[in-house]
N, C-alpha and C positions, 0 to 999 in steps of 0.2 A: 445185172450185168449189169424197155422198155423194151378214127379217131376216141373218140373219149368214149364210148362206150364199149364196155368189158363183154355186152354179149350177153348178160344174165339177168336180165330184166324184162316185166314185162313177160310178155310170151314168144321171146326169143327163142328160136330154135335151136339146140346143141347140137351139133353137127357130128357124124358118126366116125367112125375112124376111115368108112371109107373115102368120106368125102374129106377129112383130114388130113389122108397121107395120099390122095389122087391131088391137092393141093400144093404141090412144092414147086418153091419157084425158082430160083435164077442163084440163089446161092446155095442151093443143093445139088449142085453141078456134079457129073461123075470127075468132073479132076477135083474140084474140092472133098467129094467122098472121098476119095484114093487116097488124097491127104492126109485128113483127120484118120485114115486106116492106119496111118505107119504107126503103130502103138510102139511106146517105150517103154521100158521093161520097169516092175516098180520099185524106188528107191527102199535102199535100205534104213534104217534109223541114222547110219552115218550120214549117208548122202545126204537125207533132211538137215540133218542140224548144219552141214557144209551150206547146203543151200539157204537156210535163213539168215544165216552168216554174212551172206551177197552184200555186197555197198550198194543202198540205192533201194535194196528191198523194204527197209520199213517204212521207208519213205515212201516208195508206190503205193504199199499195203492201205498208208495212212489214207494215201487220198482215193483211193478205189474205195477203202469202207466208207468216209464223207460221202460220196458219191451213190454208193448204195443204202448207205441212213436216208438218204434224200429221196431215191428213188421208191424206197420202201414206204416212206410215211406217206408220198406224193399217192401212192398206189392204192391207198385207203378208201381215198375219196373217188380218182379217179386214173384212167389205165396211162402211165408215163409214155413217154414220147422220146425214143432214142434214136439215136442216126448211126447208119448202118448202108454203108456203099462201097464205094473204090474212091482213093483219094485224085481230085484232079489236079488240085493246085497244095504249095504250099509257098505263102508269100510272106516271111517274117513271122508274125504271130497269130498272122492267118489263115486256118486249114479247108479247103472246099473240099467235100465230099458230093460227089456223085451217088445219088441211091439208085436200085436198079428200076425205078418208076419215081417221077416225078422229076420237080426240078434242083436242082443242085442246093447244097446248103454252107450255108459259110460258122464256123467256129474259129471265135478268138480262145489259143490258148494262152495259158499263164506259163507266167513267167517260169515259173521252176516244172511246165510240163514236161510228162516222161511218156514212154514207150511199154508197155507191157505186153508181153505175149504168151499165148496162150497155146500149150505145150500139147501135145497130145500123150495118154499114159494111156496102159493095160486099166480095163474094168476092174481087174484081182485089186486095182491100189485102191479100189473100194471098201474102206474097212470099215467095224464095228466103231466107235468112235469120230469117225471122218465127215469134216463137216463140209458143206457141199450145197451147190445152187443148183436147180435145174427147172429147166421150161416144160412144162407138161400138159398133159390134156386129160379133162376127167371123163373117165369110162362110165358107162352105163351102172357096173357095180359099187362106183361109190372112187374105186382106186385109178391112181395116174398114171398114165403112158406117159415115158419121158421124150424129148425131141433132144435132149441135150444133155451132159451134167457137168458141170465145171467144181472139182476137187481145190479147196484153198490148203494152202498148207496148214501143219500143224499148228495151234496155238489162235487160229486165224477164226473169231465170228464175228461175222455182219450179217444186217438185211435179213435176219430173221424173220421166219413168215410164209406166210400164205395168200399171194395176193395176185390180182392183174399183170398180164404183162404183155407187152405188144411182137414179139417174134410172129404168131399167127392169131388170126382171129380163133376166139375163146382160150388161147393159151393165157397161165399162172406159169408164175415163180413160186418154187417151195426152194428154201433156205433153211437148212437145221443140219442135225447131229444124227449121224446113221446108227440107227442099234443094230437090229437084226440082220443079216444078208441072207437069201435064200438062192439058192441056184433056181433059176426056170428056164428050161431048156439051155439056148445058149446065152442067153440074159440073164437076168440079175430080179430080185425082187428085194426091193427097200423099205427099209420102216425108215422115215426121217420126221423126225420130233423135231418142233421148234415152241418158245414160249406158245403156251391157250391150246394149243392142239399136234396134230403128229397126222402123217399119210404112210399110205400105202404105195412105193411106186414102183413099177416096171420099167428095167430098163432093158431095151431090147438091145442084142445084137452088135444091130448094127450102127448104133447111134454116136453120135463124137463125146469120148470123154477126154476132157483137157485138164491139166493143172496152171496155177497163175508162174509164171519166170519173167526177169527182168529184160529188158530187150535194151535197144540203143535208138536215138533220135534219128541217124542217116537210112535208118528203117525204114522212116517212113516215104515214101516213096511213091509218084505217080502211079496209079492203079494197081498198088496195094488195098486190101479189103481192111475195113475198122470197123469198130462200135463202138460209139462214144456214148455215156451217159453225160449229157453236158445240164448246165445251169441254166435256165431262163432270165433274162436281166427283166427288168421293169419297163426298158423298151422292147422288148422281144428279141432280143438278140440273144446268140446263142456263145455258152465260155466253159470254157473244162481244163483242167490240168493234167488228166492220162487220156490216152489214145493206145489203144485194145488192137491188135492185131495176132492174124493167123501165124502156125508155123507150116512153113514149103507150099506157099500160096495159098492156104486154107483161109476161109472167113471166118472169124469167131464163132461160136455155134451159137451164144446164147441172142 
């Protein structure tokens, strides 16, 4: 989509699913559930190629893959650090974000920053082929329960992998190419392959699946929700060029 320990060192504890999903906080709110519920219906091959067609889209694309090369290699070593609240300010080319604990954070964006938002679709637009990010948590059996999955459009790979990520303690990001799909129950089970390896994951129900769409800057808006993958400067300060938001009040899920 991101302190520094992943959880899995050591004689850390894995945490079970009950203590995983009795964990939700402040942005799994029942009006953000309702939200990410409104699913829309999945695009046909027209509509795809209308929609990558969009002014503005490969130029978001650009810098959200930058963004997730970054966060992915970052994740190797150790778990990324992304910001994720309601916006307070927005002052010229500088964005405060409000998270829902701690204190406020400031990002400088660029110059050519954009708006992307993040659509909600039917789980069916999960296909054979479809290549797809999602926050997960490893079961006891070896395979992933998802918290999230976010669909890039066609033609779209970044961030490949299997690695750290910071939505909850001991969640990964898996990034890859869906082969298999299996119905389970009313969920989904995935085979998602990426370079060195491939998983197993579940995706349940009720989880928010989104795809990426171009959105506009007057978007952004006091106490709108975001997730920025932003840049570290060498003085600690923080810079990114897209800013991530929900559709119909929703917070990005990843």
């Amino acid at each position: 989509m991101g302190g520094t320990d992943s959880g899995f060192g050591g004689n850390a504890r894995r945490p079970s699913e009950d203590d995983v999903y009795a964990a939700e906080d402040t942005r799994w709110s029942l009006d953000n559930e309702r939200a990410m519920d409104r699913r829309a219906k999945p695009r046909g091959s027209k509509a795809k190629e209308d929609f990558m067609k969009r002014p503005g889209l490969t130029a978001i694309l650009a810098g959200t893959a930058a963004l997730a090369v970054v966060s992915a290699a970052m994740a190797q070593a150790v778990q990324p650090q992304h910001v994720r609240g309601k916006v307070k300010s927005l002052a010229g080319d500088v964005l405060v974000v409000q998270p829902s604990h701690g204190p406020a954070q400031s990002v400088k964006l660029a110059a050519d920053w954009a708006v992307v938002v993040m659509k909600p679709v039917n789980v069916a637009s999960i296909q054979a082929g479809s290549f797809i990010g999602t926050t997960e948590f490893e079961k006891p059996d070896g395979t992933g329960r998802s918290l999230e999955v976010h669909v890039f459009p066609p033609g779209v790979k970044i961030g490949e992998g299997h690695y750290p990520w910071d939505l909850k303690p001991h969640s990964m990001m898996t990034n890859g190419t869906v082969g298999k799909v299996t119905a389970k129950g009313k969920g989904r089970m995935l085979e998602v392959a990426y370079p060195g390896g491939s998983r197993q994951v579940l995706v349940p129900a009720n989880v928010p699946v989104v795809t990426i769409t171009t959105g506009e800057r007057p978007m952004l808006k006091k106490g709108v929700a975001v997730f920025i993958a932003p840049i570290k400067a060498a003085d600690g300060s923080l810079g990114a060029n897209r800013v991530l938001i929900g559709e119909d009040g929703a917070a990005p899920p990843m």
